[in-house]
C-alpha positions in Angstrom: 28.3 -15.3 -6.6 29.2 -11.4 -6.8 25.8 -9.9 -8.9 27.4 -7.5 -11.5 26.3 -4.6 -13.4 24.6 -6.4 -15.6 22.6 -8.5 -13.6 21.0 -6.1 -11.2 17.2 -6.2 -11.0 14.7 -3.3 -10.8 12.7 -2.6 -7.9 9.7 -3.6 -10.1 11.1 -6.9 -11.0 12.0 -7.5 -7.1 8.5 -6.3 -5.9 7.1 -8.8 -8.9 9.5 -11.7 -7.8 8.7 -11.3 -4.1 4.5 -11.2 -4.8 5.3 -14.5 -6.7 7.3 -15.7 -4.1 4.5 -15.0 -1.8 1.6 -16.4 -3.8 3.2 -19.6 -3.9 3.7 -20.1 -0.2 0.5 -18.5 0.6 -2.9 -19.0 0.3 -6.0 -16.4 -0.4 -7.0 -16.1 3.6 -3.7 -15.0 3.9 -4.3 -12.3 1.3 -7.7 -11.9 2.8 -6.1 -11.1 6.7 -3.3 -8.3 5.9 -5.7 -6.9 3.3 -8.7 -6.4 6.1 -5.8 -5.6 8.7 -4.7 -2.5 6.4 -8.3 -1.7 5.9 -8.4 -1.8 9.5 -5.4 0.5 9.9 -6.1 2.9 7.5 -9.8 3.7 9.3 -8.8 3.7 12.3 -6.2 6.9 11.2 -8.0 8.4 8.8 -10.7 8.1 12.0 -8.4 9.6 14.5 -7.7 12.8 11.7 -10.7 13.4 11.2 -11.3 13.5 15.0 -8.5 16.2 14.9 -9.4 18.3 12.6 -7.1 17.0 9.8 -9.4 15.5 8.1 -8.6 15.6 3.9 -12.3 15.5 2.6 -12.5 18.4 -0.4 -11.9 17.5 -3.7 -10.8 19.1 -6.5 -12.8 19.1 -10.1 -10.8 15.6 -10.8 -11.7 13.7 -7.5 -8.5 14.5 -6.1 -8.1 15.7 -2.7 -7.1 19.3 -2.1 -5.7 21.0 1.4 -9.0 22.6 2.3 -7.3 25.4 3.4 
């Protein structure tokens, strides 16, 4: 069937539709797995900045992180 105008979905309501999709064909270890693998990747690159130099550890008044330069 050809999707018209009218019937086009938001990015929001795809991203909600596929999380439910998900949920329901998945279990919480799976959750539990990519969530620790992320965790995983994000150390191991916010190690390998640091390690350079690029580090992003100042923070503004609000929290937020500045350049540091």
């Amino acid at each position: 069937m050809a999707r018209t105008e009218q019937d086009t979905m938001t990015r929001r309501e795809a991203g909600r539709m596929g999380g439910e999709a998900t949920a329901r064909t998945h279990d919480r270890d799976h959750y539990e797995d990519i969530g620790r693998k992320g965790g995983e990747s994000r150390g191991a690159n916010r190690q390998s900045d640091d390690h350079q130099g690029r580090g992003n550890t100042q923070r503004d008044d609000h929290g937020r992180f500045t350049s540091g330069r």
